[in-house]
N, CA, C and O atoms as CSV, one atom per row, in Angstrom:
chain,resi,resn,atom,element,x,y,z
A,1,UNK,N,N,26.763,142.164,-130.601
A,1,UNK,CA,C,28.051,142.853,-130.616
A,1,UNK,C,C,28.746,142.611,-129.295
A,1,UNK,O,O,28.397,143.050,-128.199
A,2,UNK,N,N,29.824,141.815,-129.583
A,2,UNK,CA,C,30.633,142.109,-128.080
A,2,UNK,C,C,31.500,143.293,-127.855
A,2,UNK,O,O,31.932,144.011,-128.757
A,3,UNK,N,N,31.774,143.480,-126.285
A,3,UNK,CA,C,31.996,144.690,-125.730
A,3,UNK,C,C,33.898,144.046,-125.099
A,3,UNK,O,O,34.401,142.959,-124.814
A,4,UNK,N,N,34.318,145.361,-125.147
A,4,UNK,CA,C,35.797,145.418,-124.580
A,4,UNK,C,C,36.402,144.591,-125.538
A,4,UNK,O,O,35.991,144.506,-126.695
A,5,UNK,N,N,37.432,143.938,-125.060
A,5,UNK,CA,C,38.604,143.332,-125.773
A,5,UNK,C,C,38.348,142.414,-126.784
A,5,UNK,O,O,39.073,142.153,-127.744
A,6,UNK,N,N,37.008,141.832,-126.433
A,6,UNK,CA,C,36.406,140.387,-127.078
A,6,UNK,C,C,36.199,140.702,-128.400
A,6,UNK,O,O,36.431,139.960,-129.354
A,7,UNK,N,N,35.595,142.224,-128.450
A,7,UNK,CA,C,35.737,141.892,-130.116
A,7,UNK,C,C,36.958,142.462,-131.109
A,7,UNK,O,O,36.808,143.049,-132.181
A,8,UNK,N,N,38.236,142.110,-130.423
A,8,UNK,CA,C,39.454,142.310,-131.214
A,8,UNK,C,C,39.728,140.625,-131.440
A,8,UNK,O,O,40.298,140.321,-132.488
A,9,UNK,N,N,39.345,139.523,-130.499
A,9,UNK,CA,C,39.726,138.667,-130.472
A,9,UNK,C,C,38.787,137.557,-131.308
A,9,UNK,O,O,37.561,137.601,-131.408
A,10,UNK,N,N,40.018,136.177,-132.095
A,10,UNK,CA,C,39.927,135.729,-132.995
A,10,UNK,C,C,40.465,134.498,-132.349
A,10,UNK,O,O,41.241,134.289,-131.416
A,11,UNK,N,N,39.526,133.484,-133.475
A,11,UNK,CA,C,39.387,131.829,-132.982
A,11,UNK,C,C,40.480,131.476,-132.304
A,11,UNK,O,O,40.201,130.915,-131.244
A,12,UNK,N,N,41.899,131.624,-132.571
A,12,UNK,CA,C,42.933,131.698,-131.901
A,12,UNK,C,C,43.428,132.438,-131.272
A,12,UNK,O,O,44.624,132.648,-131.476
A,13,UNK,N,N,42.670,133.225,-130.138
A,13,UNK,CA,C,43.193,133.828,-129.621
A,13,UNK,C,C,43.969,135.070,-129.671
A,13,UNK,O,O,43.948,135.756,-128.649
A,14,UNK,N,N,44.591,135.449,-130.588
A,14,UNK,CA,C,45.332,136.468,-130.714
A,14,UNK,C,C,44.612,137.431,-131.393
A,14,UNK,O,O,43.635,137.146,-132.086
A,15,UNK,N,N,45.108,138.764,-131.209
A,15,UNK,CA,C,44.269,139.845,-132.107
A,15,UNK,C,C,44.586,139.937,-133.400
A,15,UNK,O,O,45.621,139.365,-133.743
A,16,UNK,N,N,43.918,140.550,-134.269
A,16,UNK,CA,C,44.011,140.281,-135.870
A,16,UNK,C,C,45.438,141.819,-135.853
A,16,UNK,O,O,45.547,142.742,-135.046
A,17,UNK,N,N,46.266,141.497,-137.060
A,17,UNK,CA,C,47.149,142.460,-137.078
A,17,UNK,C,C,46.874,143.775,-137.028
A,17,UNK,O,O,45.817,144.108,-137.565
A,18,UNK,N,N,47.573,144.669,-136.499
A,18,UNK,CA,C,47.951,146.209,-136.169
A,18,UNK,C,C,46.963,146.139,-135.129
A,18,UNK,O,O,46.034,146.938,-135.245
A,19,UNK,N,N,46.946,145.105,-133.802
A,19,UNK,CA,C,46.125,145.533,-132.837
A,19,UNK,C,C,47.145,144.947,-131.800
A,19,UNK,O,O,46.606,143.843,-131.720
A,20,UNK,N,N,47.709,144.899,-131.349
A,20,UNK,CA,C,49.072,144.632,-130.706
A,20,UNK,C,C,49.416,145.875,-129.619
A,20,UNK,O,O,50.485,146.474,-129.502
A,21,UNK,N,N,48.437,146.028,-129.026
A,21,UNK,CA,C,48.602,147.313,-127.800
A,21,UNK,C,C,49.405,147.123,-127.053
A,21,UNK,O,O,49.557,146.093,-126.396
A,22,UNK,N,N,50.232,148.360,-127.026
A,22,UNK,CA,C,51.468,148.611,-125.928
A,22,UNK,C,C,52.977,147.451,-126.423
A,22,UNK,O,O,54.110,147.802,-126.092
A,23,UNK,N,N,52.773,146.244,-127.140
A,23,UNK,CA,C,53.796,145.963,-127.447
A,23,UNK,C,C,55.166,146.263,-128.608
A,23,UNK,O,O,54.813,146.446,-129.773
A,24,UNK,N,N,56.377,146.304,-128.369
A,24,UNK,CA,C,57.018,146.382,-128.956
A,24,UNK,C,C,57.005,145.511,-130.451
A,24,UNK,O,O,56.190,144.590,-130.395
A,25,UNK,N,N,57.711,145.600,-131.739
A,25,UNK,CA,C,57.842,144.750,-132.176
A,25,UNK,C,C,58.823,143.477,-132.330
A,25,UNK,O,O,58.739,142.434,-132.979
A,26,UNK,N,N,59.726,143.979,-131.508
A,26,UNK,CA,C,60.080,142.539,-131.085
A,26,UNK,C,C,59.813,141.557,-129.954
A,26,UNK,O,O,60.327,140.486,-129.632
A,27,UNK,N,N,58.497,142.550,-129.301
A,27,UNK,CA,C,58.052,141.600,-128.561
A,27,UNK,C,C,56.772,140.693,-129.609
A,27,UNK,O,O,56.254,139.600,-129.380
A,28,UNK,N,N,56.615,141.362,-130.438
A,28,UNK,CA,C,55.683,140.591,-131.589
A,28,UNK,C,C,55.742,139.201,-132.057
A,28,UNK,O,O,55.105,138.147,-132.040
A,29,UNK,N,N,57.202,139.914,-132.629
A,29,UNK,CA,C,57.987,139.023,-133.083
A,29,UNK,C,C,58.610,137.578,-132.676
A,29,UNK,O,O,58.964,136.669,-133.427
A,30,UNK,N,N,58.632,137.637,-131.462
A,30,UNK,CA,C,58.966,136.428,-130.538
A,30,UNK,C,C,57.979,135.618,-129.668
A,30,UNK,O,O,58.080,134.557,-129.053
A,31,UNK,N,N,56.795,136.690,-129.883
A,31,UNK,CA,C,55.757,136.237,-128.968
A,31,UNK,C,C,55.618,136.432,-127.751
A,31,UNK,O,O,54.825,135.634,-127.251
A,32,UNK,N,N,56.148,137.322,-126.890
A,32,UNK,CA,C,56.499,137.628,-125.795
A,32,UNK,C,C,57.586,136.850,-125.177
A,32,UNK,O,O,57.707,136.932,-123.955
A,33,UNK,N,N,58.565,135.948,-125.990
A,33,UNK,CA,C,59.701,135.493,-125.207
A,33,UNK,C,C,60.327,136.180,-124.768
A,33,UNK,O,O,60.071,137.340,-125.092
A,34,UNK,N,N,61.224,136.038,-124.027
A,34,UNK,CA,C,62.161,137.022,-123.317
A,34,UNK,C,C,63.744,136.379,-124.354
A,34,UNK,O,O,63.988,135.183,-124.513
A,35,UNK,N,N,64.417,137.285,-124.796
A,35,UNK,CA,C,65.843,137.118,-125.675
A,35,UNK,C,C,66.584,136.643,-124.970
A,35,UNK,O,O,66.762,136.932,-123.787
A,36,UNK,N,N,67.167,135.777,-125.655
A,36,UNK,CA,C,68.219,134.621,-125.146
A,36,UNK,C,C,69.936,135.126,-124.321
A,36,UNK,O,O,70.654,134.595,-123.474
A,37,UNK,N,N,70.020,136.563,-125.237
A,37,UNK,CA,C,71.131,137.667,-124.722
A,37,UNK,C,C,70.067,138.847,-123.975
A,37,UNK,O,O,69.050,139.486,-124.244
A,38,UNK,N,N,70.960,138.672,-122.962
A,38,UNK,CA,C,70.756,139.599,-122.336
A,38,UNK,C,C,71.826,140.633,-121.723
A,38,UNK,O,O,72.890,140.246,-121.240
A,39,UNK,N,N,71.523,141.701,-121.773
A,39,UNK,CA,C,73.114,143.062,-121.297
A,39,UNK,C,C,73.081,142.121,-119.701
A,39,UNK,O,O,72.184,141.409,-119.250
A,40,UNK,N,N,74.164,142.400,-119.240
A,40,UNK,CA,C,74.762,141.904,-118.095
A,40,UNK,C,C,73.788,143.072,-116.350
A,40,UNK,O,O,73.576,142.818,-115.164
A,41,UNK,N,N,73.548,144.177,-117.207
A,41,UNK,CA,C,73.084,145.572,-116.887
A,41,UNK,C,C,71.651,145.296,-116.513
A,41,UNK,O,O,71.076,145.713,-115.507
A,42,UNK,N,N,71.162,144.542,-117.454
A,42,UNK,CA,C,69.316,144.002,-117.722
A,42,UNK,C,C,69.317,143.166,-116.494
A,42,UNK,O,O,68.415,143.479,-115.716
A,43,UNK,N,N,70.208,142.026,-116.037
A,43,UNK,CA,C,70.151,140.949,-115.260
A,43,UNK,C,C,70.277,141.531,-113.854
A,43,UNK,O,O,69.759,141.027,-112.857
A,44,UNK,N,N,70.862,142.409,-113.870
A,44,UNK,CA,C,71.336,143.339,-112.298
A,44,UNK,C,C,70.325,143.935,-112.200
A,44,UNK,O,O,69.742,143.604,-111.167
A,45,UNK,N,N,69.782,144.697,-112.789
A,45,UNK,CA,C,68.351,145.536,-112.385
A,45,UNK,C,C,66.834,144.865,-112.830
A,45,UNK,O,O,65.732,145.374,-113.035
A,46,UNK,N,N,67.354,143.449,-112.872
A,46,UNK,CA,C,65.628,143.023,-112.901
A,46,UNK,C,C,65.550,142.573,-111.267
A,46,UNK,O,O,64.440,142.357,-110.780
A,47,UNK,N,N,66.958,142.423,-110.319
A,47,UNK,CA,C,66.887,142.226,-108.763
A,47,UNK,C,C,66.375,143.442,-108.191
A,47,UNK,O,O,66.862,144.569,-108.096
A,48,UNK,N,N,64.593,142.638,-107.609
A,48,UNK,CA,C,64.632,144.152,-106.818
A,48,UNK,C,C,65.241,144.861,-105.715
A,48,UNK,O,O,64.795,145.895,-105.218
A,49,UNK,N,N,66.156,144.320,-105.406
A,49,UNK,CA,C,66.773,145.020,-104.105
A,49,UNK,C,C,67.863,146.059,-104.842
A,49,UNK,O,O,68.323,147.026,-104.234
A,50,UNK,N,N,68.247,145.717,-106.334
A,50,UNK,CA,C,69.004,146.671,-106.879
A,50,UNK,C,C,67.855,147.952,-107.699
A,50,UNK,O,O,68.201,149.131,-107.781
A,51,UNK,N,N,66.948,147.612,-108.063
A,51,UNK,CA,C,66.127,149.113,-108.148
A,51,UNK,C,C,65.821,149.439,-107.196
A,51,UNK,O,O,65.310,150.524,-107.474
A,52,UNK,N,N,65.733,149.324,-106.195
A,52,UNK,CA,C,64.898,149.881,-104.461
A,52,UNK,C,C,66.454,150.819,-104.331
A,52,UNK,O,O,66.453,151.974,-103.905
A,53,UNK,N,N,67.960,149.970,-104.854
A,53,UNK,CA,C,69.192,150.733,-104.491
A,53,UNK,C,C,68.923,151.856,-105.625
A,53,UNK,O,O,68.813,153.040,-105.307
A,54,UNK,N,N,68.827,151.435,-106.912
A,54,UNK,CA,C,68.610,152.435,-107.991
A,54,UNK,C,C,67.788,153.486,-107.649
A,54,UNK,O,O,68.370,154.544,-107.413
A,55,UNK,N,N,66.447,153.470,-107.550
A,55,UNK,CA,C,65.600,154.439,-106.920
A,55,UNK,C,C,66.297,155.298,-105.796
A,55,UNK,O,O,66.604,156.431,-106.166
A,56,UNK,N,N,66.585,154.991,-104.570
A,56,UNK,CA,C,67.373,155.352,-103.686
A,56,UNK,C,C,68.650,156.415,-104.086
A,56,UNK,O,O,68.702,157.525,-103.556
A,57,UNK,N,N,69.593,156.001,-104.994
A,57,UNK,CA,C,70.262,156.929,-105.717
A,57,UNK,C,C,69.604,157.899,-106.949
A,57,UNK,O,O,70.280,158.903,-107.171
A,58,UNK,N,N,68.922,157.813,-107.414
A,58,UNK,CA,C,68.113,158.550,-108.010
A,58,UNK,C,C,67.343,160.020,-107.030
A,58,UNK,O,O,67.193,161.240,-107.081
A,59,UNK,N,N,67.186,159.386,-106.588
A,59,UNK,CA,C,66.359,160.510,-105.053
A,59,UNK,C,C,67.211,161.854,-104.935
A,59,UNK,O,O,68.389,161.878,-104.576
A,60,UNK,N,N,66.490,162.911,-105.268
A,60,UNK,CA,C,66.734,164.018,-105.059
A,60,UNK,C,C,66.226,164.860,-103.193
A,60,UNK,O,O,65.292,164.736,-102.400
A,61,UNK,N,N,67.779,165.837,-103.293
A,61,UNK,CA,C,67.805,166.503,-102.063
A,61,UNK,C,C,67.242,168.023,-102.385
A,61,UNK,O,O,67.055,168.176,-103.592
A,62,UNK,N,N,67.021,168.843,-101.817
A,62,UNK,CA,C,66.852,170.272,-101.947
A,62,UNK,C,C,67.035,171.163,-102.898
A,62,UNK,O,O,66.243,171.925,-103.452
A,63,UNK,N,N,68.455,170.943,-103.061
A,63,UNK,CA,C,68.631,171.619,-104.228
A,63,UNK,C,C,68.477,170.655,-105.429
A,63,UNK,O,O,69.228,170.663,-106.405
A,64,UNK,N,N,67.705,170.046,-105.301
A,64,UNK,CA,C,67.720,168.855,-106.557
A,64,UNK,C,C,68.398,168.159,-107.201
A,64,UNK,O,O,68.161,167.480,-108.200
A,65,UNK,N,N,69.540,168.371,-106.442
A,65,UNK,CA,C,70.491,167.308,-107.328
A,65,UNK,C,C,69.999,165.772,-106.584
A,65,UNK,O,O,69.301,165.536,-105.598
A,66,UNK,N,N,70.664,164.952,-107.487
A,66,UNK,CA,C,70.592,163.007,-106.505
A,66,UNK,C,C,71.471,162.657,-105.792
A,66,UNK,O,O,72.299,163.556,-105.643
A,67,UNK,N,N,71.654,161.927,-105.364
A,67,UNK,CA,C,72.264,161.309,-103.977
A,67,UNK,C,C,73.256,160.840,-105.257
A,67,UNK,O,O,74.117,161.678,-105.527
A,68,UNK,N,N,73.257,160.256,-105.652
A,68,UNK,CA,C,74.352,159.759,-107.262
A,68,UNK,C,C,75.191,161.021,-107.532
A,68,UNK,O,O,76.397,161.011,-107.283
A,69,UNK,N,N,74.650,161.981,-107.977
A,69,UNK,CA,C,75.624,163.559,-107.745
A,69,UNK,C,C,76.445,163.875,-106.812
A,69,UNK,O,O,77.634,164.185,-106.898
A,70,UNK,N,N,75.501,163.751,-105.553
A,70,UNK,CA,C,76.404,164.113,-104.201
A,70,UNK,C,C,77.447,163.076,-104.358
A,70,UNK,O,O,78.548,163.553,-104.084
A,71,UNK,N,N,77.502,161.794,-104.709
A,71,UNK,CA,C,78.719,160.992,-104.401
A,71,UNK,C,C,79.863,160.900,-104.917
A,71,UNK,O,O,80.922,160.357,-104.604
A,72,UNK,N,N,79.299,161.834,-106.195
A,72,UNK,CA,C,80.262,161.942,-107.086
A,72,UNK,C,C,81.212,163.256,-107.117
A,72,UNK,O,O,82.387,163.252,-107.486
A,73,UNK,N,N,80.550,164.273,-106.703
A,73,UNK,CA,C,81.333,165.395,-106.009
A,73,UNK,C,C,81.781,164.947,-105.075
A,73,UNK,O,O,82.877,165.506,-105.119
A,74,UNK,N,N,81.826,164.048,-103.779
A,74,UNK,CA,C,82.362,163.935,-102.623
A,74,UNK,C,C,83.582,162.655,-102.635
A,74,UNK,O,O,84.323,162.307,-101.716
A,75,UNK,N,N,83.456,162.050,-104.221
A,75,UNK,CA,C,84.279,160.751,-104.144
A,75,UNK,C,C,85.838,161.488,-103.806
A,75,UNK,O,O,86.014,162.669,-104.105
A,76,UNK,N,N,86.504,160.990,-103.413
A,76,UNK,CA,C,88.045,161.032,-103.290
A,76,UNK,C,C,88.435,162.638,-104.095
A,76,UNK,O,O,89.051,163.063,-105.072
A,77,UNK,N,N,87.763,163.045,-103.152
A,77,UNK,CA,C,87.860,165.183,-103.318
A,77,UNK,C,C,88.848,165.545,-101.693
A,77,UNK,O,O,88.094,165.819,-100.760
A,78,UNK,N,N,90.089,165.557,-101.401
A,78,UNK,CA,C,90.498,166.508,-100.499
A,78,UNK,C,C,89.793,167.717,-99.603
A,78,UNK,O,O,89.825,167.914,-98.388
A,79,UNK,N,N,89.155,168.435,-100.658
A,79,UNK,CA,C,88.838,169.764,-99.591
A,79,UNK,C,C,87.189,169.603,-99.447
A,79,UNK,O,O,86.564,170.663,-99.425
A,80,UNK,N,N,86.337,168.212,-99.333
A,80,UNK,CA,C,85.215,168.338,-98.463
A,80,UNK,C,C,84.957,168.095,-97.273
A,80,UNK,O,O,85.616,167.415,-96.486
A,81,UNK,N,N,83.900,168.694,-97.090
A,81,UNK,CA,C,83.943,168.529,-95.252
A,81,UNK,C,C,84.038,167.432,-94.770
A,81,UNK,O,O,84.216,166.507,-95.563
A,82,UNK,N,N,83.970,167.171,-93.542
A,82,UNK,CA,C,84.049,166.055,-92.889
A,82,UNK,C,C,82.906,165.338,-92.868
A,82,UNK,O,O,82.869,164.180,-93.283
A,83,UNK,N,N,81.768,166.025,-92.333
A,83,UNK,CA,C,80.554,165.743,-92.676
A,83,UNK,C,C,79.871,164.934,-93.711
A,83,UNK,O,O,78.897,164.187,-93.619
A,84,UNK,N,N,80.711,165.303,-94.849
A,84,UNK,CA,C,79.638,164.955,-96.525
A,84,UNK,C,C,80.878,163.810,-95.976
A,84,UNK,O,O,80.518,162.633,-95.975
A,85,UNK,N,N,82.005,164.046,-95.611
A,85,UNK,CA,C,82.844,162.277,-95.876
A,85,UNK,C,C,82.238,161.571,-95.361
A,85,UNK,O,O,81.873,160.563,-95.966
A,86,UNK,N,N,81.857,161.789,-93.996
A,86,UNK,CA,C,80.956,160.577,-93.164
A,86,UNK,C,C,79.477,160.305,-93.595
A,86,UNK,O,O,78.914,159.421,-92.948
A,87,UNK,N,N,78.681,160.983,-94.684
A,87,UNK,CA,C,77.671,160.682,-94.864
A,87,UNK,C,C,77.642,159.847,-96.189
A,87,UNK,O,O,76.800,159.042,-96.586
A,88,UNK,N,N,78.505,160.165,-96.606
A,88,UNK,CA,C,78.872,159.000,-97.860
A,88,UNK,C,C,80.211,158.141,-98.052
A,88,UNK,O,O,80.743,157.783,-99.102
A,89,UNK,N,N,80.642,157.890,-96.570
A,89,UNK,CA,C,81.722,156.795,-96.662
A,89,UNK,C,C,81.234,155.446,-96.746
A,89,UNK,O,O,82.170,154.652,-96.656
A,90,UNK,N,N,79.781,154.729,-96.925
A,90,UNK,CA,C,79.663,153.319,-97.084
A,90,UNK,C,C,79.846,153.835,-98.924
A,90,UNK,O,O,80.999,153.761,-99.351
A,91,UNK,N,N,78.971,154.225,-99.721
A,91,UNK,CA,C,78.948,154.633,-101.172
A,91,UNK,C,C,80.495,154.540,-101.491
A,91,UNK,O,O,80.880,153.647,-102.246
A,92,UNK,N,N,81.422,155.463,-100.921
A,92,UNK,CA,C,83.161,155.626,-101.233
A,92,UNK,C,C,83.766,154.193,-100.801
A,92,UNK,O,O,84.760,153.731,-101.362
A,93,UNK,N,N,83.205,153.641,-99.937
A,93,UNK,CA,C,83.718,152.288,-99.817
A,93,UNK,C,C,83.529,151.259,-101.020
A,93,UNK,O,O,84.488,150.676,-101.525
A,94,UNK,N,N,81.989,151.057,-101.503
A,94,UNK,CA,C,81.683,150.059,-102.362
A,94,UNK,C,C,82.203,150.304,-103.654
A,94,UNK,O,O,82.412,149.409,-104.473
A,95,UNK,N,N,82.510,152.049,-103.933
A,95,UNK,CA,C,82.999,152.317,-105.208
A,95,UNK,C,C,84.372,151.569,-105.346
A,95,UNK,O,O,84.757,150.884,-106.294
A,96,UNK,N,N,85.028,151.868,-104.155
A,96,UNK,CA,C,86.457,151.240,-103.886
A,96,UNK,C,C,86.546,149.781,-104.209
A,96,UNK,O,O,87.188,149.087,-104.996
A,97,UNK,N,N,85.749,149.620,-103.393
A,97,UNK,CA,C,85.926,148.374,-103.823
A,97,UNK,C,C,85.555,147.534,-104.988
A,97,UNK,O,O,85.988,146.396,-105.171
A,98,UNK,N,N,84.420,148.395,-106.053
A,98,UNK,CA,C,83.534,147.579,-107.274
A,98,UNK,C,C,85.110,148.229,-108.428
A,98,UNK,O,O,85.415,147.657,-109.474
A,99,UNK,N,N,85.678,149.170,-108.011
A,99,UNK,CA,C,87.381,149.552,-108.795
A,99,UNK,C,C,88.248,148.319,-108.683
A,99,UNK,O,O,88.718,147.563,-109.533
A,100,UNK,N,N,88.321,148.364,-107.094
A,100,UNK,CA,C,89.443,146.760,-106.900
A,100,UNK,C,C,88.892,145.309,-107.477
A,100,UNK,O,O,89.689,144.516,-107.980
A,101,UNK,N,N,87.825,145.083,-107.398
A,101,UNK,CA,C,87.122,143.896,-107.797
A,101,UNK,C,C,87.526,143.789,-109.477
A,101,UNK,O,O,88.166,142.838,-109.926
A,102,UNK,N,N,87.024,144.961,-110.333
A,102,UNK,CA,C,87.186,145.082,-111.886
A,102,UNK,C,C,88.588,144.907,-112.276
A,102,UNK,O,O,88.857,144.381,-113.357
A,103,UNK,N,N,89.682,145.390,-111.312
A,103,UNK,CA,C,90.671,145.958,-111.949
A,103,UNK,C,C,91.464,147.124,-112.484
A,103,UNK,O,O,92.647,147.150,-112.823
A,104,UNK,N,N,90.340,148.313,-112.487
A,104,UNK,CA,C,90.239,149.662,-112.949
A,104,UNK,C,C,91.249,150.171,-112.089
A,104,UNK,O,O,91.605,149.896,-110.943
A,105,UNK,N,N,91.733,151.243,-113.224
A,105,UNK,CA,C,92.460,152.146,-112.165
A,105,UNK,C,C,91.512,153.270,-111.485
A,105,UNK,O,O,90.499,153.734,-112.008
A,106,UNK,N,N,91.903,153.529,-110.543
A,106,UNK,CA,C,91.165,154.886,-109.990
A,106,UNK,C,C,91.242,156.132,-109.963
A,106,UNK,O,O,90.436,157.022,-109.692
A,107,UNK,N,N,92.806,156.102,-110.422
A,107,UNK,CA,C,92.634,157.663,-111.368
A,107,UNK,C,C,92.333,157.652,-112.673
A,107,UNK,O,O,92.367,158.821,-113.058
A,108,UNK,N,N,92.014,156.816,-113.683
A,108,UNK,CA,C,91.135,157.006,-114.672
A,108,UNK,C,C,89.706,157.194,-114.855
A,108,UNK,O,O,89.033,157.778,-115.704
A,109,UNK,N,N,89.457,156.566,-113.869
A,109,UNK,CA,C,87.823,156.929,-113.201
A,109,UNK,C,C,87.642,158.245,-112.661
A,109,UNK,O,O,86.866,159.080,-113.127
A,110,UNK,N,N,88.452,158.415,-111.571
A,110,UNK,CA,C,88.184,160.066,-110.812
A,110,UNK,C,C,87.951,160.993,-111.940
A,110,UNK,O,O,86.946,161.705,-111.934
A,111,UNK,N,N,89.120,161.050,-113.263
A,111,UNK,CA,C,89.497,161.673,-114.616
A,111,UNK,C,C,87.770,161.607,-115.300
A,111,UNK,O,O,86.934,162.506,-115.208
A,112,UNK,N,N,87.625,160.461,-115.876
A,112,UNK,CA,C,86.732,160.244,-116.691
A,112,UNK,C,C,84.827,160.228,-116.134
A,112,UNK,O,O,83.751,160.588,-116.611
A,113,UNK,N,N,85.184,159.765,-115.242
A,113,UNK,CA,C,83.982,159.643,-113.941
A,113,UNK,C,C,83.286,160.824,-113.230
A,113,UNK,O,O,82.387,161.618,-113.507
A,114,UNK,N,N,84.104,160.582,-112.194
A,114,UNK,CA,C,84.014,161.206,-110.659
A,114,UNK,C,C,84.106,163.053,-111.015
A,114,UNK,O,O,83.225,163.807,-110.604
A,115,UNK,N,N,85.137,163.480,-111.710
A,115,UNK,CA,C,85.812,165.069,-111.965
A,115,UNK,C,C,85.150,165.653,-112.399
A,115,UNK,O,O,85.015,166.858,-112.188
A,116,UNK,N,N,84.224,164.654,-113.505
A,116,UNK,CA,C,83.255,165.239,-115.038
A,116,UNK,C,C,82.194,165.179,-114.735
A,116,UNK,O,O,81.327,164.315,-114.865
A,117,UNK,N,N,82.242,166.656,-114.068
A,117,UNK,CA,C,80.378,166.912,-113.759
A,117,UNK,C,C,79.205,166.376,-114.937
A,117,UNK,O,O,78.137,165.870,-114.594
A,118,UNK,N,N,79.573,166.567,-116.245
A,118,UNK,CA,C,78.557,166.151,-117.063
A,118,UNK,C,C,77.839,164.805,-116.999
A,118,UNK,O,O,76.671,164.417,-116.966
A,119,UNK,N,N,79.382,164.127,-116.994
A,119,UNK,CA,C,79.191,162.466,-117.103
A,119,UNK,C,C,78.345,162.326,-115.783
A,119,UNK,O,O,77.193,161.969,-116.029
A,120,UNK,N,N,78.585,162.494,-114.589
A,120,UNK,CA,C,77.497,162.285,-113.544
A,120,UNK,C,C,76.435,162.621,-113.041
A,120,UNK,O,O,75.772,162.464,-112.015
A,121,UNK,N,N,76.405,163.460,-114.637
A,121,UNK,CA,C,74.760,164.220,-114.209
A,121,UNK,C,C,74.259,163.355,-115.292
A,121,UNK,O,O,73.202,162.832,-114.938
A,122,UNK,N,N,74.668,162.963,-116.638
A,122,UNK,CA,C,73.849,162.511,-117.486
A,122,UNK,C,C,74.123,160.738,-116.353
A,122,UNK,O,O,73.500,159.784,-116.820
A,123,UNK,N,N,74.480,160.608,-115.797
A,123,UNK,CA,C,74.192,159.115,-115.070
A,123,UNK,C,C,72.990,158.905,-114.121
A,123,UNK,O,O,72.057,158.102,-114.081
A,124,UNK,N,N,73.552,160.365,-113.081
A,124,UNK,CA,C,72.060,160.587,-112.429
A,124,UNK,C,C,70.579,160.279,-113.232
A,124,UNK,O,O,69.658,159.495,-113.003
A,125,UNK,N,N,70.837,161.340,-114.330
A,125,UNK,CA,C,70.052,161.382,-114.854
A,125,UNK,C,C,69.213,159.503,-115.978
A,125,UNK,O,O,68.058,159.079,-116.038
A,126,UNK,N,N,70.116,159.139,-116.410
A,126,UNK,CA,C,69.845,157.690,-117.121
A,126,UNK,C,C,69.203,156.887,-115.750
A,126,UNK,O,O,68.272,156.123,-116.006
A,127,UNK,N,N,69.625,156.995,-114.300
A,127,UNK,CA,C,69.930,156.153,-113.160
A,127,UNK,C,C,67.892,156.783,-112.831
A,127,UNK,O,O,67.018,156.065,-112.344
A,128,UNK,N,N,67.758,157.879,-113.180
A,128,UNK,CA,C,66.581,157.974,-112.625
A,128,UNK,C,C,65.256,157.897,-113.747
A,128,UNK,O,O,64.158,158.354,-113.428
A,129,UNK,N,N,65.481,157.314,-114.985
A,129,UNK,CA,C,64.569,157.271,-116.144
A,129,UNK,C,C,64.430,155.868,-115.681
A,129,UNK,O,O,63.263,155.493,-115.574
A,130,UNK,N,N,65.436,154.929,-115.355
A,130,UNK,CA,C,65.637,153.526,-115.355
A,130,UNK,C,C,64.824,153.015,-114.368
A,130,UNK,O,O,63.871,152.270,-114.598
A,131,UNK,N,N,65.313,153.548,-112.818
A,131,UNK,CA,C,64.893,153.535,-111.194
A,131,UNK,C,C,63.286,153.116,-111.420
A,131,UNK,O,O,62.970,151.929,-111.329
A,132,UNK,N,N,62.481,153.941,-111.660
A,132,UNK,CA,C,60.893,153.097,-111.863
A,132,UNK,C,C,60.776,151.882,-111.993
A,132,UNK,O,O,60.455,151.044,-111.151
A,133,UNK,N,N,61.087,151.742,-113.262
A,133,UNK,CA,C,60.966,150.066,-113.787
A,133,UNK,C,C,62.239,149.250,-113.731
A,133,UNK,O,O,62.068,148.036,-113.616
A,134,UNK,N,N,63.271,149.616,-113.781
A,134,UNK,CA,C,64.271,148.895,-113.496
A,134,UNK,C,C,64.984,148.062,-114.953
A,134,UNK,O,O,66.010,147.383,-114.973
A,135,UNK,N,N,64.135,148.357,-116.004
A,135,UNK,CA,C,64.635,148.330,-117.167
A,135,UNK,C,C,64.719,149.499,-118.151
A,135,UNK,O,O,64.001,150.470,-117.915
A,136,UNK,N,N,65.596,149.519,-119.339
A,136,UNK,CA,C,65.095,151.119,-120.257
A,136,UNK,C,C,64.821,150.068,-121.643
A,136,UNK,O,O,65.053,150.584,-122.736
A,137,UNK,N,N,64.489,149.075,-121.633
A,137,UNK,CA,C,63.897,148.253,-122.656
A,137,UNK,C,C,62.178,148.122,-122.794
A,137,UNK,O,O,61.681,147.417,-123.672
């Protein structure tokens, strides 16, 4: 009798069906290729210097909110301190600028974005399921 994996395995190598541990079925299905489309989203966060950034915004302060929250209460708000401006003016910069780069307006964002506590908590929140692995696939 063999022991561990060996006796799932067959003259060719592969395990006999419904033994396919931990994989998806379309990773089955393809054989472990990687899909020819890929989200634009998938390609940005397989760079690790952008999950080390992901993680990083994900990161909770005291009162538990994320650094992704704080930026979003502090984006282009009038009555915050001076303080929270200077601790998140590189973040208010790159936003500025990833707006000018797209094209976007920036009061449709502040509106839809930045204003709507929900939307930036369920982002926090997606931003820190993702942050580990750097994919949600």
């Amino acid at each position: 009798m063999t022991k561990g994996r060996d006796r799932f395995a067959t003259t060719e190598g592969f395990s006999p069906a419904g033994r396919h541990r931990g994989r998806s079925e379309h990773s089955r299905e393809t054989g472990g290729q990687k899909s020819a489309e890929r989200h634009a989203l998938e390609t940005v966060l397989a760079h690790p210097l952008a999950r080390k950034v992901l993680c990083w915004l994900a990161g909770t302060d005291r009162r538990c909110r994320s650094r992704l929250e704080r930026i979003s209460e502090t984006y282009d708000r009038p009555n915050v301190y001076l303080e929270d401006r200077l601790r998140w003016v590189l973040p208010h910069l790159m936003i500025d600028l990833g707006l000018t780069r797209l094209g976007a307006d920036k009061e449709a964002a502040n509106a839809k974005l930045f204003y709507h506590h929900l939307t930036a908590r369920a982002l926090a929140l997606t931003a820190r399921s993702i942050a580990p692995g750097g994919s949600w696939v």
